[in-house]
C-alpha positions as CSV (number, residue, x, y, z in Angstrom):
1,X,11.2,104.7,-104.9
2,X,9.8,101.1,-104.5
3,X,12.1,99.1,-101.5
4,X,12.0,95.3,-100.8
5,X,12.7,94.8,-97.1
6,X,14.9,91.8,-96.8
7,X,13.0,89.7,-94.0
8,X,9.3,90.1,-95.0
9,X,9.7,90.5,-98.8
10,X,7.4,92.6,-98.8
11,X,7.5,95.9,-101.5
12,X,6.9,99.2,-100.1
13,X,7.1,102.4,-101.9
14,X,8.7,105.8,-100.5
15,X,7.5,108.9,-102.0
16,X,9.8,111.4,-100.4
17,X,13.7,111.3,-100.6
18,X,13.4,112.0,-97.0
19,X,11.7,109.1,-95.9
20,X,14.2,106.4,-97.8
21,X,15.4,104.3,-95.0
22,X,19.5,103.0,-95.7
23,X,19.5,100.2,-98.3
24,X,21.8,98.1,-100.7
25,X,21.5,97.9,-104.2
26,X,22.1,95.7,-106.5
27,X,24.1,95.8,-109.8
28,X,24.2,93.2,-112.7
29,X,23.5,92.3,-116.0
30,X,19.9,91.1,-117.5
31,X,19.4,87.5,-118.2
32,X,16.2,85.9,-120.2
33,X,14.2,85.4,-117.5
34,X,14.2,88.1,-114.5
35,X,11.5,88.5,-111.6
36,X,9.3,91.5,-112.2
37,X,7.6,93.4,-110.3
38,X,4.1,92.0,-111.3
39,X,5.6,88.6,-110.9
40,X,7.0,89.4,-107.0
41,X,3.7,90.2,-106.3
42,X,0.9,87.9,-108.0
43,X,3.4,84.9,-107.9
44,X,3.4,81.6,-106.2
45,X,6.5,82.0,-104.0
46,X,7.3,78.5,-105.4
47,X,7.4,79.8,-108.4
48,X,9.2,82.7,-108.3
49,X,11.9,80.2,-106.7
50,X,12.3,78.3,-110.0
51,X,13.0,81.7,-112.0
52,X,16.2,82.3,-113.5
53,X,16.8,86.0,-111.9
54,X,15.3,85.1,-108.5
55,X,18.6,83.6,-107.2
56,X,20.7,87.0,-106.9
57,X,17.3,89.0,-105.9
58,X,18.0,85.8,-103.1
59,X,21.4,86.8,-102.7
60,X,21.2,90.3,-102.2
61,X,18.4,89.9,-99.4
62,X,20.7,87.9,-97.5
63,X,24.0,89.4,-98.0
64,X,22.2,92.9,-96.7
65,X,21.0,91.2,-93.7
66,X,24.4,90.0,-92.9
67,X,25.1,93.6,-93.4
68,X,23.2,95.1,-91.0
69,X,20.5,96.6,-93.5
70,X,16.7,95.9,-94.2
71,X,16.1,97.0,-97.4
72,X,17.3,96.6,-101.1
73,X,16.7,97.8,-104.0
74,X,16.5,95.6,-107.3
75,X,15.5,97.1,-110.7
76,X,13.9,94.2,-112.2
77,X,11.7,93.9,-109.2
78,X,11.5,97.3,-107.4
79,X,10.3,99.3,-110.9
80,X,6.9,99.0,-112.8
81,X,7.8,98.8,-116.3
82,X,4.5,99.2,-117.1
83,X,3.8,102.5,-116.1
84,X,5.9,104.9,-118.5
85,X,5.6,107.2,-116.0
86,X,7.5,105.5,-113.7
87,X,10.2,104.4,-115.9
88,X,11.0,107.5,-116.7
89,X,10.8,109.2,-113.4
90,X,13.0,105.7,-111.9
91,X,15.6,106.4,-115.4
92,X,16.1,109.8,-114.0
93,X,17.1,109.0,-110.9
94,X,18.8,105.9,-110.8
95,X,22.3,107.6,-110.7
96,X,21.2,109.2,-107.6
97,X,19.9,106.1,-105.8
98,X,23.0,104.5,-106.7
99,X,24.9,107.4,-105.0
100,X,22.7,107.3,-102.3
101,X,22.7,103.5,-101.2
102,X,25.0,102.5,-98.4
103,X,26.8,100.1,-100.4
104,X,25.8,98.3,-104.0
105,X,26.8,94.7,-105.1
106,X,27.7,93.8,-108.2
107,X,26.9,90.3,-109.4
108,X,29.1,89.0,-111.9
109,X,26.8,86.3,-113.0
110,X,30.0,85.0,-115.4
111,X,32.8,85.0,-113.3
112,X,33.5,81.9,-110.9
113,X,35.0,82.7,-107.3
114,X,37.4,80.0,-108.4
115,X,38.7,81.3,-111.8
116,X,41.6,83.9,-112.2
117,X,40.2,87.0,-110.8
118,X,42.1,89.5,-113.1
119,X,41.6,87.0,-116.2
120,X,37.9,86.5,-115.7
121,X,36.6,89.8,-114.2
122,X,38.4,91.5,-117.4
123,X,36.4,89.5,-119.9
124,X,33.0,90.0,-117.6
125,X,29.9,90.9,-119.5
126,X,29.4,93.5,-116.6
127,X,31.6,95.7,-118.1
128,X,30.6,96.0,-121.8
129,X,26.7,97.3,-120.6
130,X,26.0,100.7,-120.8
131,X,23.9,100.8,-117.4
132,X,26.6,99.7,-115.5
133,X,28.4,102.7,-116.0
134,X,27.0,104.6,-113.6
135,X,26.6,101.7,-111.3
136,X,30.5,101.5,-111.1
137,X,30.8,105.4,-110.5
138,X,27.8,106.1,-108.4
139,X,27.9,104.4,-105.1
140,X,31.1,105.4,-102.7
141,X,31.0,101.3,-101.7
142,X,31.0,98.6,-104.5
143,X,31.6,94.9,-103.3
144,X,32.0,92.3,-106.0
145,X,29.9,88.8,-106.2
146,X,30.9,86.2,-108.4
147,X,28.2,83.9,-109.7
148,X,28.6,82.0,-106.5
149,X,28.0,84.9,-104.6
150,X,31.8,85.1,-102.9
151,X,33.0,88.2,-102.1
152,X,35.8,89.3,-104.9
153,X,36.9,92.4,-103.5
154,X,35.4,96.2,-103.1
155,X,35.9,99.4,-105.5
156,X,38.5,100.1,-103.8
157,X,40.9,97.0,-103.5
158,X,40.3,96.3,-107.0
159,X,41.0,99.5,-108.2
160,X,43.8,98.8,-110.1
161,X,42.1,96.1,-111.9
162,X,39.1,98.2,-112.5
163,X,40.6,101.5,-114.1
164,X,42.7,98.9,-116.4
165,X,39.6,96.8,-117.7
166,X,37.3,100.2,-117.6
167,X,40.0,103.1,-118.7
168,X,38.5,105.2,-116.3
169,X,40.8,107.2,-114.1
170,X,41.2,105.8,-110.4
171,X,40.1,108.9,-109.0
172,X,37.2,109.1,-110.5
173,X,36.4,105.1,-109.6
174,X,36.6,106.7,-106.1
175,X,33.8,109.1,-106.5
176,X,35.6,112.1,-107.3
177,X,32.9,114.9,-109.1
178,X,32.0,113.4,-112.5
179,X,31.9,117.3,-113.6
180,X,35.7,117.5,-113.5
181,X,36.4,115.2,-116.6
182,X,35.5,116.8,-119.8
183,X,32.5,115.4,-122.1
184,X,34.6,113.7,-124.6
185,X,36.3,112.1,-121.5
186,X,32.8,110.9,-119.5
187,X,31.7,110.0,-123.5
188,X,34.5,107.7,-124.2
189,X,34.0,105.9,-121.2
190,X,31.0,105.0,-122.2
191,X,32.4,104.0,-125.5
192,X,32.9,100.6,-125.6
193,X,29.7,99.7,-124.2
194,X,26.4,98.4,-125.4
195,X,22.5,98.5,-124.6
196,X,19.9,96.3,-125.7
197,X,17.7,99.5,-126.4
198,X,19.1,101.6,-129.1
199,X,17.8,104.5,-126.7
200,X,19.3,103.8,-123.7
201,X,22.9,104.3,-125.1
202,X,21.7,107.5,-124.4
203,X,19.1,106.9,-121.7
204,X,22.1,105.2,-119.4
205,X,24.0,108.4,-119.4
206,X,22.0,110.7,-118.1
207,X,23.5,110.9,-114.6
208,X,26.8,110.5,-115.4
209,X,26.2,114.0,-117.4
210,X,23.8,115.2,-114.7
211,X,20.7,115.5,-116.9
212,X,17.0,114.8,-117.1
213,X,15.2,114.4,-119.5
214,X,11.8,112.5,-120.6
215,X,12.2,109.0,-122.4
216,X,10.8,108.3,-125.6
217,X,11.5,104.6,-126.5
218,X,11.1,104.0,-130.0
219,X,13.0,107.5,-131.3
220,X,15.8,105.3,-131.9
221,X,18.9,107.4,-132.8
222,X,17.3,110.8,-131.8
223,X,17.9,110.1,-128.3
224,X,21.4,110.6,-128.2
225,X,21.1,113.7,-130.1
226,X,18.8,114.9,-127.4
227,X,21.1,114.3,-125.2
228,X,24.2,116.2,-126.9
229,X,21.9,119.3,-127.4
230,X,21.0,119.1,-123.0
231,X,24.6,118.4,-122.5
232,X,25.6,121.5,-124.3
233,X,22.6,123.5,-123.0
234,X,24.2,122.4,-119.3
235,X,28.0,123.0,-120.1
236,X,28.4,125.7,-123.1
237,X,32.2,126.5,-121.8
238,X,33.2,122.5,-122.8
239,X,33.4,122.3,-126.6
240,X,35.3,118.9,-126.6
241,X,31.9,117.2,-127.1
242,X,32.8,118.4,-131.0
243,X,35.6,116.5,-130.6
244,X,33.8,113.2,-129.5
């Protein structure tokens, strides 16, 4: 797991689970021009300024200093997409380092801290991709940034709110085991969501069903079907997949 520690910049990688120091994470949705990690590193810092996606990278340093914590974790920067490898390996455990961060902040690049919160967090991109499924669920602390980057509320104030936009249950916004809702159940919550991948409809689901599995981008449809057959491999007693 790659970390960017929020005073230096700097990128450092931890190899054991045991050596991951506390960190924030970062949740949001992709735009058309995010920082990679090839870019963090061989970039001008001038012009890594000028990019579309460094501004929340920006955002998220500072708001976890102000929270006491030195390093962050940012997919678009803290992952080597060029190493299949490690994509895979980072796919199949993302849901834990969600679950494991001290507290994640969702940037909802769409919603102004001076709109209607109800009104404008319901029609929020956020919501609609698949990865931010278990972005939502994972983490025990979620606090929510508008595009500004003001606070609108944690997980747990907005709960109400959330488990109406989401139809997700409240107790399981608050972390309760994912195993106690049926497949169909953890399947229709993912429902009304999209990818930009036709393989990560399947790919963004793995820890919500607790399953790993390697990734093989450009299988197209024969992903999810991969999926079903571990999900019933790891649950034989819950037919209500059939049902889904």
């Amino acid at each position: 797991m790659r970390l960017l520690q929020v005073e230096s910049g700097k990128i450092e990688e931890f190899l054991s689970d045991d050596d991951i120091p506390s960190y924030a994470i970062l949740s949001h949705t992709w735009g058309g021009e995010e920082v990679t990690l090839a870019d963090w590193e061989d970039m001008e810092e001038g012009k890594l300024r000028r990019m579309q996606g460094y501004a929340k990278i920006r955002y998220c340093r500072d708001q976890a200093m102000e929270d006491g914590l030195k390093w962050v974790w940012v997919d678009t920067c803290c992952i080597d997409k060029r190493s299949s490898a490690e994509l895979s390996e980072a796919i199949n455990s993302m849901f834990r380092w969600y679950r494991n961060a001290t507290v994640c902040y969702a940037y909802l690049s769409d919603v102004s801290g001076s709109d209607d919160i109800k009104q404008s967090m319901s029609k929020s991109r956020w919501f609609t991709r698949g990865w931010t499924l278990q972005e939502l669920l994972a983490p025990s602390l979620v606090t929510f940034y508008s595009m500004e980057w003001q606070s609108l509320g944690t997980k747990s104030e907005l709960l109400q709110l959330l488990s109406s936009i989401t139809l997700i249950e409240e107790e399981f916004l608050l972390s309760k085991d994912l195993q106690h809702a049926s497949i169909a159940k953890r399947m229709s919550w993912a429902s009304r969501r999209d990818t930009s991948k036709i393989e990560d409809r399947a790919y963004c689901l793995l820890g919500i069903f607790d399953i790993n599995m390697p990734l093989i981008y450009g299988e197209g449809k024969k992903a999810f079907r991969r999926l079903q057959k571990e999900i019933l491999e790891a649950t034989p007693d819950d037919h209500t997949l059939f049902a889904w």
